[in-house]
Backbone bond lengths (Angstrom), bond angles and torsions (degrees), N, CA, C in turn:
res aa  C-N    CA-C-N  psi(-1)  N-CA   C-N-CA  omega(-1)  CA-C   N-CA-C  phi
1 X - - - 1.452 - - 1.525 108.08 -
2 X 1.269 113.88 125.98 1.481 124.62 -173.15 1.877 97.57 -82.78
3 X 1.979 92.24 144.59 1.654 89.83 156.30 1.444 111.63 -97.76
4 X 1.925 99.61 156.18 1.197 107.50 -176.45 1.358 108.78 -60.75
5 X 1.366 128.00 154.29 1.289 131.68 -170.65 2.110 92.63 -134.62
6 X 0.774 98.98 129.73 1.813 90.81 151.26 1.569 113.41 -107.84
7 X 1.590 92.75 162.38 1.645 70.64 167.78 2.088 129.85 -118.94
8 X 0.958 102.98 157.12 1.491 98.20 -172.66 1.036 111.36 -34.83
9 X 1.356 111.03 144.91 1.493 152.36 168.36 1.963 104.47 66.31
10 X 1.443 111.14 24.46 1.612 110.19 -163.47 1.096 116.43 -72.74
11 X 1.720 119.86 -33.58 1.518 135.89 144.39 1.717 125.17 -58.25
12 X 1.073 120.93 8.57 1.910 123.12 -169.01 1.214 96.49 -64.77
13 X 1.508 113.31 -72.17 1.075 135.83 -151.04 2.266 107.45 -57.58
14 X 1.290 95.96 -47.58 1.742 102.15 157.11 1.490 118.07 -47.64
15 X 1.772 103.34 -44.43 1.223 95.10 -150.19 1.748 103.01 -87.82
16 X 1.805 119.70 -17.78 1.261 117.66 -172.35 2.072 95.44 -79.55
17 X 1.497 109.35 -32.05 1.041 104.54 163.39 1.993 132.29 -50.94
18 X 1.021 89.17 -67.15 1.268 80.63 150.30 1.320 161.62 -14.85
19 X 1.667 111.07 -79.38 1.398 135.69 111.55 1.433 120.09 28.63
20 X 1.098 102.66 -83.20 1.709 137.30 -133.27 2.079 84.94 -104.61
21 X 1.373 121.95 -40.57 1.195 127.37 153.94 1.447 140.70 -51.84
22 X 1.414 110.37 -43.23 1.720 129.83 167.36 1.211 96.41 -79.79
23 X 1.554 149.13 -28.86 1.326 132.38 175.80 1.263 130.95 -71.23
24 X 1.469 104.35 -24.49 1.643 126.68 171.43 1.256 102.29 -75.75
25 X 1.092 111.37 -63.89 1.537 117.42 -172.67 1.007 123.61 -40.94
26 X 1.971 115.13 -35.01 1.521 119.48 -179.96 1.349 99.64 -99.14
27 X 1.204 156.54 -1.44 1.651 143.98 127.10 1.462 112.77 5.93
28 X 1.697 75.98 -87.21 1.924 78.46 -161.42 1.433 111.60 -65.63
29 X 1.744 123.31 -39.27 1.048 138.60 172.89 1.774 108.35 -24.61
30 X 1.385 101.36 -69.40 1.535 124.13 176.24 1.728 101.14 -42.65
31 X 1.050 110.42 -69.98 1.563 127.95 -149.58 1.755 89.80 -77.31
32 X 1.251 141.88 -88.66 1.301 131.68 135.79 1.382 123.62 48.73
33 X 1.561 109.48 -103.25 1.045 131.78 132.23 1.602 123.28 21.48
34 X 1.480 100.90 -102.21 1.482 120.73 160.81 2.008 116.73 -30.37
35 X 1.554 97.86 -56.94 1.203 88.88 -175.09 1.706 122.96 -91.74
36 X 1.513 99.15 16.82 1.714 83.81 179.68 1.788 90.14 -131.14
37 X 0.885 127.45 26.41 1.683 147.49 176.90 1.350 118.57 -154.79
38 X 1.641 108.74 111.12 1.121 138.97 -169.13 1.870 104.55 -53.47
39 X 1.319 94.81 -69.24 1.500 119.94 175.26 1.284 105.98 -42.85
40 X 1.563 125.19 133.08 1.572 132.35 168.99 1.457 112.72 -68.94
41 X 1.802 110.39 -63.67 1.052 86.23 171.33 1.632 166.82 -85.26
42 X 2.112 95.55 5.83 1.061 128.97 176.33 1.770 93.16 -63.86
43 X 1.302 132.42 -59.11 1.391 132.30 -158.86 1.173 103.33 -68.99
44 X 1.341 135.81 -36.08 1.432 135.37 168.98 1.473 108.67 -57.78
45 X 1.328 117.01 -37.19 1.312 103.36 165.33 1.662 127.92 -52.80
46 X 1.189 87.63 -82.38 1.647 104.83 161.80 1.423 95.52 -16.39
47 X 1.270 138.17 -99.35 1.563 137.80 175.02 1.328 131.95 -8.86
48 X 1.409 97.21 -19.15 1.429 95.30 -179.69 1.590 101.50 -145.47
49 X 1.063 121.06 -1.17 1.810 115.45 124.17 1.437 119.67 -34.62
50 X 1.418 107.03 -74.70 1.675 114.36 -165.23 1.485 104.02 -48.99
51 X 1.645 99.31 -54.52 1.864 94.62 177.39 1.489 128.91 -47.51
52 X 1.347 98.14 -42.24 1.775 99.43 177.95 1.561 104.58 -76.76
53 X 1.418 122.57 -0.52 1.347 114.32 173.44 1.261 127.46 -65.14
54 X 2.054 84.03 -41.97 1.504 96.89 177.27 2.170 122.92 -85.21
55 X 1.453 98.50 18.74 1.137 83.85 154.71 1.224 102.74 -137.71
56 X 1.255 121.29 76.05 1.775 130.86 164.19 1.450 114.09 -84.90
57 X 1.542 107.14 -19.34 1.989 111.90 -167.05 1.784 81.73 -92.52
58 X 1.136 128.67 -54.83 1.592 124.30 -176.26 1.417 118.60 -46.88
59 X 1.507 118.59 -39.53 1.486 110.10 -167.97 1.391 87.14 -102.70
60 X 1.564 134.05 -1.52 1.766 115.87 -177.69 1.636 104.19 -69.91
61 X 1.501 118.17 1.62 1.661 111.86 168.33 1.267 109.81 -91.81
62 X 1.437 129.49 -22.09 1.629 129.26 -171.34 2.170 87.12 -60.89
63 X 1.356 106.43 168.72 1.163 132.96 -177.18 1.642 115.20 118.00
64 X 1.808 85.19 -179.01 1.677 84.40 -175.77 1.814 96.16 -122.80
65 X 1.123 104.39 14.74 1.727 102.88 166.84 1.159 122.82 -40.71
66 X 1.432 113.06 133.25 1.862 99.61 160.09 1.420 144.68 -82.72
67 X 1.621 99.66 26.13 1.526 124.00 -170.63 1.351 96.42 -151.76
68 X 1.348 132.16 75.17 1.278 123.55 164.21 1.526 155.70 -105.47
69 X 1.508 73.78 30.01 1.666 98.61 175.21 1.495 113.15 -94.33
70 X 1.357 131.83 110.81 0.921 157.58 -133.82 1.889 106.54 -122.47
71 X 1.529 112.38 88.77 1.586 98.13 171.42 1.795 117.08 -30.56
72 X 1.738 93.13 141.79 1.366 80.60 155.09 1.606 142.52 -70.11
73 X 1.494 92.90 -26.44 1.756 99.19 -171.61 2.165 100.30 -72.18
74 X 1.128 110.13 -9.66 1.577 109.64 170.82 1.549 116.87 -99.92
75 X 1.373 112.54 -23.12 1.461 97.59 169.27 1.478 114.26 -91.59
76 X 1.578 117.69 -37.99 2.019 121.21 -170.04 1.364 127.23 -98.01
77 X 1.848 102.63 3.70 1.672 97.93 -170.79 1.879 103.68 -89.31
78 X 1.206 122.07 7.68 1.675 121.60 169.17 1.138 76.59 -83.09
79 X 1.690 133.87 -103.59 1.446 129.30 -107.71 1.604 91.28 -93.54
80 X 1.292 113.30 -5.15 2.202 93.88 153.35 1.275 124.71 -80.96
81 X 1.281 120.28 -26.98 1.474 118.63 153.14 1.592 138.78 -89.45
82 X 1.418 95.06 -2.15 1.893 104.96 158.60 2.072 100.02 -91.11
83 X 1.267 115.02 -59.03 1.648 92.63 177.34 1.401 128.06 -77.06
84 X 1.910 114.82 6.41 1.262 98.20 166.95 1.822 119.81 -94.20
85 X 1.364 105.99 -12.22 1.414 123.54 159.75 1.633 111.92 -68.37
86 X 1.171 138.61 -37.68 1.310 149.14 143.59 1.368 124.18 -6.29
87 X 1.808 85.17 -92.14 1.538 89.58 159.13 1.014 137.69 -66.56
88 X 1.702 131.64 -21.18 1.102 118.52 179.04 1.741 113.73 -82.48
89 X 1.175 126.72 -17.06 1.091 138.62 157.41 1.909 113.79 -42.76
90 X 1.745 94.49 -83.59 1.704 95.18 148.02 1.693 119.41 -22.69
91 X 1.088 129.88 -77.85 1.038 114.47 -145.92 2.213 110.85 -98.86
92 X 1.124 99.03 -4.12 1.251 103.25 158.80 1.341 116.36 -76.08
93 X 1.605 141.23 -41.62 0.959 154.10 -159.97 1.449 86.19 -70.57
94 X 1.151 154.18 -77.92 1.543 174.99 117.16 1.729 104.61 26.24
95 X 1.041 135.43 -20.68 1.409 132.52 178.90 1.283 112.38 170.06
96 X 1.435 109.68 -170.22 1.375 106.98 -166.76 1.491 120.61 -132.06
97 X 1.441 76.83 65.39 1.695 90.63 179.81 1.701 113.45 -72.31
98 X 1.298 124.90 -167.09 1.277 116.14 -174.56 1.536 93.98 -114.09
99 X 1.576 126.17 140.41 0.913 130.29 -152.53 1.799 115.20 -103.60
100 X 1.268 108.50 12.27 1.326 135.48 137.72 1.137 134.17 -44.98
101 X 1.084 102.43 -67.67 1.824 142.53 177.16 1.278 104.76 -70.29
102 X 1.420 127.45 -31.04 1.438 116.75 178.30 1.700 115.73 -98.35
103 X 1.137 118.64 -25.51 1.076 126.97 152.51 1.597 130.47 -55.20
104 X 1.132 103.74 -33.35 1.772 117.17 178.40 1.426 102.05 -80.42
105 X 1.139 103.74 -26.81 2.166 120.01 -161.33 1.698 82.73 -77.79
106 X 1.590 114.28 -85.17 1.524 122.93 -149.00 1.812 93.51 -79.36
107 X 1.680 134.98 -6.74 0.981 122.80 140.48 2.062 135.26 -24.11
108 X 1.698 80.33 -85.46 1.361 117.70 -177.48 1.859 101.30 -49.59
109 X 1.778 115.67 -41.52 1.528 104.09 -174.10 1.077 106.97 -106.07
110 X 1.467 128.96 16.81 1.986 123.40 158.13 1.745 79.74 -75.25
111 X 1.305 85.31 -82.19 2.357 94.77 -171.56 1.319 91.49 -0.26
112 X 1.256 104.14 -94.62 1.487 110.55 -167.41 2.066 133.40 -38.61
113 X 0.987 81.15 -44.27 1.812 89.10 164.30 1.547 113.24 -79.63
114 X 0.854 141.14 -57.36 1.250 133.20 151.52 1.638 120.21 -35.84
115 X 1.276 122.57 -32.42 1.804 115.27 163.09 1.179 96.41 -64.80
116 X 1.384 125.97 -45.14 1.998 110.63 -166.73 1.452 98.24 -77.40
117 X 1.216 135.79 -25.10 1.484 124.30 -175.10 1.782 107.53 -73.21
118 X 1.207 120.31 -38.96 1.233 126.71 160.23 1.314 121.00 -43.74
119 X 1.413 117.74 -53.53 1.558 121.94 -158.23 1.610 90.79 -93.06
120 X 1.637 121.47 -28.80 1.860 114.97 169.02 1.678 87.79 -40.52
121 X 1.436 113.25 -88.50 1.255 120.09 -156.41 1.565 129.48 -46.58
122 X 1.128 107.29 -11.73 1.493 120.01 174.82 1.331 100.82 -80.17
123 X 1.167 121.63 -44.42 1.623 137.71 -166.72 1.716 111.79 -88.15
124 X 0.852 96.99 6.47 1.750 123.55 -171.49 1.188 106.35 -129.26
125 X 1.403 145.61 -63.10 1.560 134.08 -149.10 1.727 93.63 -156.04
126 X 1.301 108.43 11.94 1.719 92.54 -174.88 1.502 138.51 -113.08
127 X 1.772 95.96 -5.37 1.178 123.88 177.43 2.083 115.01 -102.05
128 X 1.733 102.41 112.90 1.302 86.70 -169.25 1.281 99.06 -97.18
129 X 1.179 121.22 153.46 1.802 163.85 165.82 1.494 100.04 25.70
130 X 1.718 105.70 -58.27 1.832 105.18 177.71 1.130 109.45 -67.62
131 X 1.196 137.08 -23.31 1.247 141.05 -142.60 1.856 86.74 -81.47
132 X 1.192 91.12 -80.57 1.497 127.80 -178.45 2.036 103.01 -29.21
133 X 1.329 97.65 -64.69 2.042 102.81 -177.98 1.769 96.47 -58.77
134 X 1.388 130.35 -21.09 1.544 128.63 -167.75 1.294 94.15 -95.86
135 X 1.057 152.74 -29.29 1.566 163.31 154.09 1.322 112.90 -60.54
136 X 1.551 131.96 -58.35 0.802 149.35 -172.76 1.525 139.46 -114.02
137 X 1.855 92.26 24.73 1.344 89.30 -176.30 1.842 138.31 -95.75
138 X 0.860 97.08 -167.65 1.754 101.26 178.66 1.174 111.44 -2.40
139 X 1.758 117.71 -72.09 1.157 133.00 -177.61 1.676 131.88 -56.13
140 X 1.335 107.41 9.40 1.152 112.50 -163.13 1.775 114.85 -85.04
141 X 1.125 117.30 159.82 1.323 101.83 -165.14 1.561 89.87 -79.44
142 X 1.107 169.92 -38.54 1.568 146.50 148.75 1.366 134.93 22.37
143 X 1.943 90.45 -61.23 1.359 110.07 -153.30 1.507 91.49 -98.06
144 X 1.442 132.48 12.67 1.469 115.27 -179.36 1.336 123.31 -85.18
């Protein structure tokens, strides 16, 4: 019986995605924050609320369940509709865009960052053992 192997760098591409998602996200969060909370360290909170909001679809694979694959519409439809109200809040306050358009905008890129935070965590903690050697086995160009 072979061990599962993955192969290098097969998660990067999730994970710079990712990344590159929680950094945006804590922008406005950060900046935000500050300006609609008096208190320093209450807004720093807040700031890093929103961030851990946005990885609620990533850690909804951590556990010790024996079913831990987790729909998306049950783990990401709170914190896509708490950071797409967020941002659009953020970014209406800031100019005068049409508030359609910003909703469809910071809609469409929670959705989307939240699918890669999902598929990180699948690709991270969500595939058990058979799964993984049938994906990843012997034959894989890796192991040559």
């Amino acid at each position: 019986m072979g061990v599962a192997r993955r192969q290098r760098g097969s998660v990067v591409g999730f994970g710079v995605a990712a990344a590159c998602f929680v950094m945006v996200m804590a922008l406005p969060a950060f900046t935000a924050g500050a300006r609609f909370i008096d208190n320093a360290v209450f807004s720093k909170v807040y700031g890093l609320f929103v961030t851990g909001t946005t990885l609620v679809p990533l850690l909804a694979w951590r556990g010790t369940r024996a079913s831990r694959r987790p729909r998306y519409v049950q783990v990401a439809w709170l914190p896509w509709l708490y950071l797409t109200a967020h941002g659009v809040l953020y970014s209406h306050d800031r100019g005068s865009g049409n508030l359609l358009v910003l909703i469809a905008g910071w809609g469409f890129f929670v959705f989307g960052g939240t699918i890669g935070m999902y598929f990180l965590g699948w690709e991270l903690w969500g595939k058990t053992e058979g799964e993984s050697i049938a994906a990843d086995g012997d034959d894989s160009p890796a192991s040559t």
